[in-house]
N, C-alpha and C positions, 0 to 999 in steps of 0.2 A: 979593068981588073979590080980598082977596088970597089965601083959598083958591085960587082959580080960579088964578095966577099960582103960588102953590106946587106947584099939581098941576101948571101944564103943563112948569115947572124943575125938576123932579121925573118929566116922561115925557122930558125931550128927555135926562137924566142918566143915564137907564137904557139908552136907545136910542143913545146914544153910546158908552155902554160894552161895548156887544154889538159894536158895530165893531170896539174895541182889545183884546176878549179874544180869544185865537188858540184853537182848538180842538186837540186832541192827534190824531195818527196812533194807531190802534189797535197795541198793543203783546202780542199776542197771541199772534204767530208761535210755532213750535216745532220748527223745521227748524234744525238745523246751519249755520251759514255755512260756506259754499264757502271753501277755505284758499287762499290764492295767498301766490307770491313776488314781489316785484316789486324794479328797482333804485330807490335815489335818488336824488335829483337828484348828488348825489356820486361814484352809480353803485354804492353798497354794497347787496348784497339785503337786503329787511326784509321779513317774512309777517305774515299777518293771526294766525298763531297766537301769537306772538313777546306778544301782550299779553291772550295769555289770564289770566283773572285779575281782567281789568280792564273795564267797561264803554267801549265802542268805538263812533262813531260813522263809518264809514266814506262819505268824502264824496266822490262823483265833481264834478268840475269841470275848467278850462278856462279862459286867460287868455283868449279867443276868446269868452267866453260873457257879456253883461253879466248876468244872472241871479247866474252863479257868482262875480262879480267884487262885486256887490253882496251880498251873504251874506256875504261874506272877514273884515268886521271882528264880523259877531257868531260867528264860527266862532272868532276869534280870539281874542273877549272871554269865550267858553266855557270855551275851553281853560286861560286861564289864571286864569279864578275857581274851577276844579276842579282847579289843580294840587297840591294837597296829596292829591289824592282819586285812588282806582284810576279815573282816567277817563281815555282820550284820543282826540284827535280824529285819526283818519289818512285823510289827503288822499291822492284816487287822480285824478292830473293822466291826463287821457287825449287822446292823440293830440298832444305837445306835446315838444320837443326838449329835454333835460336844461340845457342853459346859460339853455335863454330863462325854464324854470321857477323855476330858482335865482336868476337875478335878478330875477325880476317878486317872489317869495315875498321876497327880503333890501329890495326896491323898498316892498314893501307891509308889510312887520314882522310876515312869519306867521315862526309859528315850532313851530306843531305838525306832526308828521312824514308828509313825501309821500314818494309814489312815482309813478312815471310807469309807465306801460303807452303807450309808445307808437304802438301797431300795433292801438291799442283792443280784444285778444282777450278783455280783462278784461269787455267788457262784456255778453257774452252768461250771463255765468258769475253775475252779478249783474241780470239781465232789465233791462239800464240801457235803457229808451227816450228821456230828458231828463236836460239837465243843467240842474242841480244837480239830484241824488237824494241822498239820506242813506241808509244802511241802519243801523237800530241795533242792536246784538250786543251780549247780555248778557255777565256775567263770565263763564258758561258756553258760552261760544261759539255760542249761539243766537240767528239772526237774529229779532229780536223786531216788527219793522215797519220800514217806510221812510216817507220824504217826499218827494215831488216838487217842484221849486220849490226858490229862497230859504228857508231858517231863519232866523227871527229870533232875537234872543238871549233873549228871555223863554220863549220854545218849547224852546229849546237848552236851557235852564238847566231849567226843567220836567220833560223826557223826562230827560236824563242825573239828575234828581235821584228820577226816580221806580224808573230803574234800579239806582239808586247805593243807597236807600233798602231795595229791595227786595232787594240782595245782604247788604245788612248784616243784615237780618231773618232769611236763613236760619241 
């Protein structure tokens, strides 16, 4: 009998844990990322090549989007347990007016670096179909995958440490 009860606390802890592991995007890519300019919310241009060097998780979002609004604190909790590391997170706010982003981002305590495209031309350039998309770009400036959807911050921290791992190796 207590066999039986060990086994079956023993199948429901396995079968639980397959729900809370998140599986990884394929990081495979080998294509260049597309270079843009874009202003910030301040209105100063910042490019995507500007952090070559560094592992880059470029993140399309949208105060408009609850998806994108929900992801905001593990994008945030990313950023800043990688701040000692070539890593950063650049937020590409699309279709959204520069004062409403500066205050919703000082509203909300991001503080990794946007840019807006407000006229969304950024999004063909990036195959963006949803928001939130991630695209990941290694220190070499090669888009390595994307994700569609919310990042969690265990996800976040995984891919940026598998990147981060793999530039120190060379």
């Amino acid at each position: 009998m207590i066999s039986r009860i060990a086994a079956l606390l023993l199948a429901i802890f396995l079968v639980s844990c397959s729900f809370t592991v998140s599986s990884l995007p394929a990081l495979d890519g080998r294509e260049p990322a597309p270079d843009f300019r874009l202003p910030t919310p301040d209105g100063l241009p910042l490019a995507l090549h500007d952090f070559r060097g560094k592992v880059v998780f470029v993140n399309f979002w949208g105060t408009y989007c609850p998806p994108c609004v929900e992801e905001m604190p593990a994008l945030q909790t990313t950023y800043e347990a990688l701040a000692a590391e070539d890593f950063v997170i650049l937020g590409v706010n699309v279709e959204e007016k520069p004062e409403a982003v500066k205050a919703w981002m000082q509203e909300h305590g991001l503080t990794f670096p946007t840019v807006i495209s407000d006229d969304a031309t950024i999004n063909p350039l990036f195959a963006l179909h949803r928001m939130p998309t991630t695209w990941f770009v290694d220190a070499n400036g090669i888009l390595r995958g994307r994700m569609e959807g919310p990042l969690k911050a265990d996800v976040a921290l995984r891919i940026a440490r598998l990147l981060l791992d793999e530039r120190n190796s060379d």
